[in-house]
N, C-alpha and C positions, 0 to 999 in steps of 0.2 A: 657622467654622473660623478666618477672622483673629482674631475677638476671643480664640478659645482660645489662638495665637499671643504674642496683646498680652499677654495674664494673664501667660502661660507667659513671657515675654521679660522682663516687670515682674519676677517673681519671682526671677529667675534675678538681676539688676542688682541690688533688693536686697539679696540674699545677701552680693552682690562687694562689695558698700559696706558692709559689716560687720554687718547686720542677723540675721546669722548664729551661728554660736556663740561661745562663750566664746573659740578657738582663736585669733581674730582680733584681732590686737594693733593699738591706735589705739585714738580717740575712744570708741568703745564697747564697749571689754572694759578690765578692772583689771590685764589682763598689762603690766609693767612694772615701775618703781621708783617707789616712793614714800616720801615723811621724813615721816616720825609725825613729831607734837609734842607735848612734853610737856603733861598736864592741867595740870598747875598753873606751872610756868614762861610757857609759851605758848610755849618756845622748841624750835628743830627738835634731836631727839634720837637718829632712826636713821635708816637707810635699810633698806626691806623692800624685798626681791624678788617682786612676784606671780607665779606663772608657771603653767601647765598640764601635767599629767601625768595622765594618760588620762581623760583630759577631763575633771579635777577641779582646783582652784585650790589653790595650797600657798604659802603665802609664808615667805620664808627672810629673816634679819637679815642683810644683805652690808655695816653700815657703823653703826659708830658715831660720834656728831657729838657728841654730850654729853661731851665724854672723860672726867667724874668717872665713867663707866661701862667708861672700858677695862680690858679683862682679868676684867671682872665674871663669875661664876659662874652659872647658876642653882641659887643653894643650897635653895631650899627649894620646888623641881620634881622631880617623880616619874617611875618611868619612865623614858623617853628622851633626858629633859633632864636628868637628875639631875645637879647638879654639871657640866652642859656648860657650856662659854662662851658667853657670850650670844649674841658674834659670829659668826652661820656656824648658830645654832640656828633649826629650822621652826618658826614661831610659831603660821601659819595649815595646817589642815589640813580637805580634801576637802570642797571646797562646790562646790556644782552649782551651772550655770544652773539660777533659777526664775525664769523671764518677764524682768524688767529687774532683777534682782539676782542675788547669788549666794547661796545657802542650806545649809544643813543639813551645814555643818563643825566645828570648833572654832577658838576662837583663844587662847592660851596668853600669860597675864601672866607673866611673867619675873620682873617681883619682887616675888610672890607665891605664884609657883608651880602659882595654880588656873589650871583649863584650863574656859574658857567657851564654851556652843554660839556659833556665828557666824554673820553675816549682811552680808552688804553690797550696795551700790551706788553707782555711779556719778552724782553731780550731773550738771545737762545741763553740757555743754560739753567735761564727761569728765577735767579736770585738778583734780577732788575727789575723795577717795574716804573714803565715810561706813563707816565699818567700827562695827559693832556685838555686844559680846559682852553674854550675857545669861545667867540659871537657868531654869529653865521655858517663861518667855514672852517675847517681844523687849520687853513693857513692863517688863518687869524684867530694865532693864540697863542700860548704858551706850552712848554714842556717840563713836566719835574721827572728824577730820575728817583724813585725808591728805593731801599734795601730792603731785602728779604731778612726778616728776623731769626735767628737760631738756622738758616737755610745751609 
């Protein structure tokens, strides 16, 4: 009966320390703000919003840093982006907790227009965020490496 206690009490402390769902903003969930950087500049170019919406991860463009990109369009995005402004557009959409990452959403190149499955996780320490779109398979794809904003 105490050791079922101990379990029972372990688990519960876990949780409260984040080891819980996506829901839980800090070290080990991508809920927050983070500045992509450009592939090929290396320089910071947006600010995404991560954020949670029944229980799925959605991130939104709240800031552009690069300013040769202000007022930019998505012209050649279909759909819900068609012609939106970059600034204030969903990039990331509906990826689930899978174990230490998040899975099975899309993320949306802007200027491009194509819309790729997506995948991410957090580095240890939690102020990296490895975001990954891809066709098929996560080996076919690409990786960007985020900052954690104000982290």
């Amino acid at each position: 009966m105490r050791r079922r206690a101990f379990v029972t009490g372990a688990l519960g402390l876990s949780m409260a320390l984040g080891a819980g769902p996506a829901s839980a903003a800090g070290p080990s969930s991508p809920v927050g703000d983070w500045r992509t950087i450009d592939d090929h500049t290396h320089k910071p170019r947006a600010i995404v919003r991560v954020y949670e919406q029944n229980g799925l991860l959605y991130g939104r463009v709240t800031q552009i840093l690069d300013h040769h990109y202000d007022g930019v369009v998505c012209q050649h995005c279909a759909g819900y982006a068609a012609n939106k402004p970059v600034l204030g557009l969903v990039i990331i959409q509906g990826l689930k907790p899978d174990g230490n990452q998040w899975d099975g959403g899309t993320v949306l190149n802007p200027e491009d227009g194509k819309v790729y499955r997506c995948r991410m996780h957090l580095a240890p320490g939690g102020d990296t965020l490895l975001v990954r779109g891809y066709i098929g398979t996560p080996m076919l794809g690409r990786t960007q490496t985020w900052q954690r904003v104000g982290g």
